[in-house]
MARMARLUM-543128 format. One record per atom (N, C-alpha, C, O): atom name; x, y, z. Coordinates in nm, 4 decimals. Layout:
REM residues N
<'CA', <X, Y, Z>> ...
//
This chain:
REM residues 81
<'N', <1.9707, -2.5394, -0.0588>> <'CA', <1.9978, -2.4324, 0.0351>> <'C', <1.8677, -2.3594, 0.0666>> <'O', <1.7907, -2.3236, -0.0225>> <'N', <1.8390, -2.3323, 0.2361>> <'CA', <1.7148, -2.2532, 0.2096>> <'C', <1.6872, -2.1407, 0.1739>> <'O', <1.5696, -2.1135, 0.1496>> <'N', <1.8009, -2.0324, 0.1593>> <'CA', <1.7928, -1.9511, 0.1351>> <'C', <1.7892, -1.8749, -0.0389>> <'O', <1.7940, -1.7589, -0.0799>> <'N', <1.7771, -2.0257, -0.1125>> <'CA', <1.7015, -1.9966, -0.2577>> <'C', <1.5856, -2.0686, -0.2683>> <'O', <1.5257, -2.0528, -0.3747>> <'N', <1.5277, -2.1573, -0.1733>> <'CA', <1.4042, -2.1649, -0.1697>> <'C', <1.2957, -2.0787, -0.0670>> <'O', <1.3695, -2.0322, 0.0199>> <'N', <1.1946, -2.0483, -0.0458>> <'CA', <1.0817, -1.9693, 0.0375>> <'C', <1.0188, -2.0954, 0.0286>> <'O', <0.9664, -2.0874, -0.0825>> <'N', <0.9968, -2.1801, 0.0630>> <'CA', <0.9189, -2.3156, 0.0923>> <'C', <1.0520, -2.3661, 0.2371>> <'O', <1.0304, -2.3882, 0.3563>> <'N', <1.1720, -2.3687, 0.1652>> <'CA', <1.2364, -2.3947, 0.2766>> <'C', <1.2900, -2.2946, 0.4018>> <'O', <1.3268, -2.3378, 0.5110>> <'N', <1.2877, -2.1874, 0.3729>> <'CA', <1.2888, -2.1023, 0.4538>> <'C', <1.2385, -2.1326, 0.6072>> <'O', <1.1405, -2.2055, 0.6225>> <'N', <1.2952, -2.0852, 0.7028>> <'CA', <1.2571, -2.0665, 0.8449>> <'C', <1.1543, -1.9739, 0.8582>> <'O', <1.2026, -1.8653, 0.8904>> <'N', <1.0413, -1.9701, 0.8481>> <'CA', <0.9547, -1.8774, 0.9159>> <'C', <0.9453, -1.8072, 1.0238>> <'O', <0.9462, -1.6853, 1.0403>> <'N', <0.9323, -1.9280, 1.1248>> <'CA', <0.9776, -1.9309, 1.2978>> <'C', <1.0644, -1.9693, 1.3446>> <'O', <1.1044, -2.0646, 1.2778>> <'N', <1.1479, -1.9452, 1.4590>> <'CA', <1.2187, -2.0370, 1.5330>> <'C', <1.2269, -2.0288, 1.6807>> <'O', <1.2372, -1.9160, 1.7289>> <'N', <1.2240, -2.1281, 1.7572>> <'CA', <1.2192, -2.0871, 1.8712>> <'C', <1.3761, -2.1558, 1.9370>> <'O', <1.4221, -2.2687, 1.9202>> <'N', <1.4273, -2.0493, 2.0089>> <'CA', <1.5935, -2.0763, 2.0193>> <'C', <1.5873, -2.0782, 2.1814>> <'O', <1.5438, -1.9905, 2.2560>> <'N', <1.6358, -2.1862, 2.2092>> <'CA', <1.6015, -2.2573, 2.3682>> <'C', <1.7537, -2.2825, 2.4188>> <'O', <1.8300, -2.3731, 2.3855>> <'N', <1.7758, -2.1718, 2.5120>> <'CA', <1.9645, -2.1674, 2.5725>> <'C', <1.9545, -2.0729, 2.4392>> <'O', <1.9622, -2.1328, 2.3319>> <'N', <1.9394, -1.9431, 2.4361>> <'CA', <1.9813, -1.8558, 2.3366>> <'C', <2.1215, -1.7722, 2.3613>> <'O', <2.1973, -1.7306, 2.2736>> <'N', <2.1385, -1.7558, 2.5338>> <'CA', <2.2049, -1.6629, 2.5644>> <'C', <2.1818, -1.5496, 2.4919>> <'O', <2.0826, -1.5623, 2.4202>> <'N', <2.2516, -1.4122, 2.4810>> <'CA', <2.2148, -1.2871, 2.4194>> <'C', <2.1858, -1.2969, 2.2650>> <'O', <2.2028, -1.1940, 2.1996>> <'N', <2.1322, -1.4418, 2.1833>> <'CA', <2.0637, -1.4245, 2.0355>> <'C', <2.1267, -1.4088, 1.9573>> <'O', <2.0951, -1.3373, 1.8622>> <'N', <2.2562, -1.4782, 1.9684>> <'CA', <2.3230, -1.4531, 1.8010>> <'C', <2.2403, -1.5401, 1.7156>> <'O', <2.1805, -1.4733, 1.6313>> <'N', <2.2167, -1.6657, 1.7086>> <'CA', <2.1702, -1.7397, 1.6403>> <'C', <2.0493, -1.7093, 1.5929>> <'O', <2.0160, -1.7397, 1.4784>> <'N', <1.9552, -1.6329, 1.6939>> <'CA', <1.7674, -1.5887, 1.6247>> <'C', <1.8774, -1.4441, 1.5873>> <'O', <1.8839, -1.4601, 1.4655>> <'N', <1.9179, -1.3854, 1.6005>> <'CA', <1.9475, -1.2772, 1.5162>> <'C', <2.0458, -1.2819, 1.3754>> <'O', <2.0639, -1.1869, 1.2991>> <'N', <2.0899, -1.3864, 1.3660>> <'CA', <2.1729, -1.4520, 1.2231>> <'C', <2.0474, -1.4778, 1.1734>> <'O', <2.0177, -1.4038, 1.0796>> <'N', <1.9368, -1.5842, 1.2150>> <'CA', <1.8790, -1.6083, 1.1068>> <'C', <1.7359, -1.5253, 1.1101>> <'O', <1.6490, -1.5549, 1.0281>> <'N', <1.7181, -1.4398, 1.1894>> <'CA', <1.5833, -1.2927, 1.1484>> <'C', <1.6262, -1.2218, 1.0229>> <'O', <1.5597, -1.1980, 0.9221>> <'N', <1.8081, -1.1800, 1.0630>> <'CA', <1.8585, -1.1325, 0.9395>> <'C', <1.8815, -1.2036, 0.8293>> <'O', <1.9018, -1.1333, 0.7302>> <'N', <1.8860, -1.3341, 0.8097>> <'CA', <1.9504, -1.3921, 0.6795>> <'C', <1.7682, -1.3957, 0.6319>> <'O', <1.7303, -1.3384, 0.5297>> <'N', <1.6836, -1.4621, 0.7126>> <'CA', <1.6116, -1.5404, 0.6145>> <'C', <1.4731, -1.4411, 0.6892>> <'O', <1.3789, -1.5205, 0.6915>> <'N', <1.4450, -1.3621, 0.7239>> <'CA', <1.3533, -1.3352, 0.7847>> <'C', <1.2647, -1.3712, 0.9098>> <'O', <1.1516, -1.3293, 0.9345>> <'N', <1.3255, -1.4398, 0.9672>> <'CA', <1.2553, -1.5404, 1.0264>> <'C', <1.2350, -1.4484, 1.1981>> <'O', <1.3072, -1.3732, 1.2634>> <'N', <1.1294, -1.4932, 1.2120>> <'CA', <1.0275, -1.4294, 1.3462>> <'C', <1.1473, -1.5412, 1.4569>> <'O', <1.1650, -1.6594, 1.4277>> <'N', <1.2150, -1.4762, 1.5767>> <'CA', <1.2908, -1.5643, 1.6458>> <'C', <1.2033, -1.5304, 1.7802>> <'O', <1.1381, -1.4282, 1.8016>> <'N', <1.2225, -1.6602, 1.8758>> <'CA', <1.1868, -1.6549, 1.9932>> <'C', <1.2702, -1.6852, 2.0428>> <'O', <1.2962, -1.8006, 2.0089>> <'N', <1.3721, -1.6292, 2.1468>> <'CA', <1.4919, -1.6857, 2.2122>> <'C', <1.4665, -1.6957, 2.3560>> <'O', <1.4035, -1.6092, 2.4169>> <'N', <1.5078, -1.7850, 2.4023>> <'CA', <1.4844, -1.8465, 2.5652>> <'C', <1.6119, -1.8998, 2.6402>> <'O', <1.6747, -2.0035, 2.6188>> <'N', <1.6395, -1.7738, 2.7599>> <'CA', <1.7170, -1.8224, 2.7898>> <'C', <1.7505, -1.7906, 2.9592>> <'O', <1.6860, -1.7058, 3.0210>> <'N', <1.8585, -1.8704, 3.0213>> <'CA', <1.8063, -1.8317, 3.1850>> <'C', <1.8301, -1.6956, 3.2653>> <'O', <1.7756, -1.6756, 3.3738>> <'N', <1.9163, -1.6027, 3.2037>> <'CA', <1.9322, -1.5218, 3.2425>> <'C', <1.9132, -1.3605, 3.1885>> <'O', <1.9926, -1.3003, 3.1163>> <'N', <1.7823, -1.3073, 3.2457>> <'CA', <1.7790, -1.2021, 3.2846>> <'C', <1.8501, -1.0951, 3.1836>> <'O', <1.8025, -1.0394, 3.0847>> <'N', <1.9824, -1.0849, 3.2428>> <'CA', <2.0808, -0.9521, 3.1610>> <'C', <2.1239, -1.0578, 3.0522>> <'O', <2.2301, -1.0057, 3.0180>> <'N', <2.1123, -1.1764, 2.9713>> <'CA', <2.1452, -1.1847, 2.8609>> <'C', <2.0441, -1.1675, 2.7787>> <'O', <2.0722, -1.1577, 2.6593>> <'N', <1.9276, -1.1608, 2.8125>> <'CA', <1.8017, -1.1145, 2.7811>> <'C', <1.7945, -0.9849, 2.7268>> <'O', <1.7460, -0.9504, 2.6191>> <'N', <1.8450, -0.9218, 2.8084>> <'CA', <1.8242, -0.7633, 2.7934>> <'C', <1.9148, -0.7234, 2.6846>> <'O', <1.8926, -0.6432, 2.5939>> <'N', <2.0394, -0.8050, 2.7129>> <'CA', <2.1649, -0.7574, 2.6209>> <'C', <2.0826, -0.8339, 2.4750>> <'O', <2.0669, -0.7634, 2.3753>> <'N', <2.0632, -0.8925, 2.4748>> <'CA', <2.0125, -1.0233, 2.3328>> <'C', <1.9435, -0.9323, 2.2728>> <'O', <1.9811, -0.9143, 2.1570>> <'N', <1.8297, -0.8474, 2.3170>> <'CA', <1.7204, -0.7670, 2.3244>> <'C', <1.7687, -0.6336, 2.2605>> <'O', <1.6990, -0.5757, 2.1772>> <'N', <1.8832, -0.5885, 2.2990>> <'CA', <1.9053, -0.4397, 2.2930>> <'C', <1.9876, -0.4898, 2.1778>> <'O', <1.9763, -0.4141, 2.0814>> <'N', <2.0733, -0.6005, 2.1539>> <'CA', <2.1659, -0.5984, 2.0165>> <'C', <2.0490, -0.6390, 1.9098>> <'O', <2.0652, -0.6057, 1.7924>> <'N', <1.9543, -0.6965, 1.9408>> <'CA', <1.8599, -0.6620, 1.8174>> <'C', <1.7998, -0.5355, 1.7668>> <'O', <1.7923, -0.4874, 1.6538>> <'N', <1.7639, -0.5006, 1.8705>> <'CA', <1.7659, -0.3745, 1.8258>> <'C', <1.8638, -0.2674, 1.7963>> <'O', <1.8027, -0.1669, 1.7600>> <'N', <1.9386, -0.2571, 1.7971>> <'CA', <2.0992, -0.1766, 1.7341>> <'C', <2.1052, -0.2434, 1.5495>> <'O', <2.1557, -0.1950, 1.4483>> <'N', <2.0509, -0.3339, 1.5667>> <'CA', <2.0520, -0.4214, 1.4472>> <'C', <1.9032, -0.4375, 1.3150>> <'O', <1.8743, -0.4820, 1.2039>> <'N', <1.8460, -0.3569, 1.4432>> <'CA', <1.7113, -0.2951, 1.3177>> <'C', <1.6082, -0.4850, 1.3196>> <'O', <1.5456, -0.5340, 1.2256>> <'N', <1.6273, -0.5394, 1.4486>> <'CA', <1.6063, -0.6834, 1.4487>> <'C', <1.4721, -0.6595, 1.5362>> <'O', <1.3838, -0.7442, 1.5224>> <'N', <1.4494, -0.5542, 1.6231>> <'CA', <1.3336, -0.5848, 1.7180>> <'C', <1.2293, -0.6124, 1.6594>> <'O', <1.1298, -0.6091, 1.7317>> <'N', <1.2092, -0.6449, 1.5304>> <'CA', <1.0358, -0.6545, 1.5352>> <'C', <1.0450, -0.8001, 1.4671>> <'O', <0.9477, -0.8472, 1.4082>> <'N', <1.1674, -0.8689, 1.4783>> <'CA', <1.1399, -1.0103, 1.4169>> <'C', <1.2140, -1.0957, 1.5680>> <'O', <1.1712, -1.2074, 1.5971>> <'N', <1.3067, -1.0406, 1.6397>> <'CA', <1.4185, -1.1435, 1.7386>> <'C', <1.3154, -1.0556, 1.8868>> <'O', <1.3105, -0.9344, 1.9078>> <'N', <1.2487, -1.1616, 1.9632>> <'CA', <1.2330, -1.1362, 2.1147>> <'C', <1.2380, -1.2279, 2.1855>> <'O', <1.1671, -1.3285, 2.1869>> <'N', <1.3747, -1.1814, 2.2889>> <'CA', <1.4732, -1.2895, 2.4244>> <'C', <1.3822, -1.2764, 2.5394>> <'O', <1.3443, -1.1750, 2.5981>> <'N', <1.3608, -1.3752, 2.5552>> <'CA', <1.3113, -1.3499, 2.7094>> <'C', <1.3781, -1.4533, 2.8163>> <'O', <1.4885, -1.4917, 2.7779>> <'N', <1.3357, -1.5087, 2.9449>> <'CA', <1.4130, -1.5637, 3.0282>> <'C', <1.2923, -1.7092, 3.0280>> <'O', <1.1844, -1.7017, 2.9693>> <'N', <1.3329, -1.8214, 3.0967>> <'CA', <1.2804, -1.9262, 3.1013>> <'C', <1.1808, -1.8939, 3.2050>> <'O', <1.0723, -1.9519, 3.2069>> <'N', <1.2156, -1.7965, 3.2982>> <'CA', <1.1374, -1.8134, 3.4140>> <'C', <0.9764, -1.7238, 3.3653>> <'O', <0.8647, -1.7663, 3.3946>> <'N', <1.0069, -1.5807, 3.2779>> <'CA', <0.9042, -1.5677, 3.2083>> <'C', <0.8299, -1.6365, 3.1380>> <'O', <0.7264, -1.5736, 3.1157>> <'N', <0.8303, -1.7457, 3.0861>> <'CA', <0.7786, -1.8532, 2.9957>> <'C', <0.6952, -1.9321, 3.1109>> <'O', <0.5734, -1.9480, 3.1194>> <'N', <0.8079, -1.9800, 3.2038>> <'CA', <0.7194, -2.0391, 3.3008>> <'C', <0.5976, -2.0020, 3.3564>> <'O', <0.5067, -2.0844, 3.3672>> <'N', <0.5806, -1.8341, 3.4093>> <'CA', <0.5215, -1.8031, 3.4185>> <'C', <0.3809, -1.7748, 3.3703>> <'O', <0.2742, -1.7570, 3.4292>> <'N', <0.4127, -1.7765, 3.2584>> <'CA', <0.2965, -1.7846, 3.1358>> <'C', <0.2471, -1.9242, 3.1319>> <'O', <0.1289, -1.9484, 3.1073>> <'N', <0.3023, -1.9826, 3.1468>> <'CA', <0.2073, -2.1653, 3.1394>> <'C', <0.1767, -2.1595, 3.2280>> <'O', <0.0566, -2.1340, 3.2184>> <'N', <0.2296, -2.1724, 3.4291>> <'CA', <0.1255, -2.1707, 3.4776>> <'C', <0.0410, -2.0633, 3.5205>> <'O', <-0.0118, -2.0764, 3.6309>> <'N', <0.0216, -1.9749, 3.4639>> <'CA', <-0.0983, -1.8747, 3.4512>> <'C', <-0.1892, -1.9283, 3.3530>> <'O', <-0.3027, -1.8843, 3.3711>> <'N', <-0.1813, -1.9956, 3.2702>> <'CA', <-0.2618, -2.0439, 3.1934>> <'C', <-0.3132, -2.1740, 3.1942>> <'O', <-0.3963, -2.2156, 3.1135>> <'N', <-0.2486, -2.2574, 3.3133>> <'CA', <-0.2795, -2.3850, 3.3797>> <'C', <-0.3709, -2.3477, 3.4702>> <'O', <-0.4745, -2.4142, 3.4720>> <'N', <-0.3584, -2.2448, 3.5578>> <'CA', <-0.4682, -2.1397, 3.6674>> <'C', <-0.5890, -2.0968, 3.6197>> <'O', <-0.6946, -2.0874, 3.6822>> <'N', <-0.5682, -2.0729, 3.5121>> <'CA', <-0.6965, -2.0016, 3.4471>> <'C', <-0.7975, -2.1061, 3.3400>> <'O', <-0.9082, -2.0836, 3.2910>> <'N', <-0.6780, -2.2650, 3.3256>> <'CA', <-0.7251, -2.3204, 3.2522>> <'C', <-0.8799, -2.4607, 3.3524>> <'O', <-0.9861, -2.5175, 3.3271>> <'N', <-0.7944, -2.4459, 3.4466>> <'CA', <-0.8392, -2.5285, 3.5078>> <'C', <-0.9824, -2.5103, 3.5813>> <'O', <-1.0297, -2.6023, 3.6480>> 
//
C-alpha cells in the first residue's frame, strides 16, 4: 500500500480530464501529493480551485483549463524558436 511506504508515495500527479479535482484533491489530502489538474472547462476550474481551497488544499491541488496549458507551450515554442 502506498500509503505505508514514502518511497511509494505520489509526490506529483498530473490529472488530465480532472473536471472540478476530486481525484488531485483525494490524493493532495491522503498522501500529500502536489496535483496538477487539467481540464476543458473554465468554471470547473474555478469550482475545482475554490473546493480546494475550502479544503485547506490550495497550496498542493492547481486546476487549470487545457486551453491555458496550450497556451504556455506555444509561447514557449515562440520564444523557443
Amino acid at each position: 500500500m502506498p500509503a505505508d511506504d514514502a518511497e511509494k508515495k505520489p509526490k506529483s500527479v498530473v490529472d488530465v480530464g480532472c473536471g472540478i479535482g476530486g481525484s488531485s484533491r483525494y490524493l493532495a489530502n491522503k498522501y500529500g501529493a502536489q496535483c496538477y489538474g487539467i481540464t476543458l472547462s473554465p468554471v470547473q476550474a474555478e469550482r475545482g480551485n475554490a473546493l480546494a481551497a475550502e479544503q485547506g488544499l490550495s497550496d498542493k491541488v492547481r486546476i487549470t483549463t487545457v486551453y491555458s496549458v496550450l497556451k504556455k507551450i506555444l509561447l514557449f515554442i515562440r520564444i523557443g524558436i
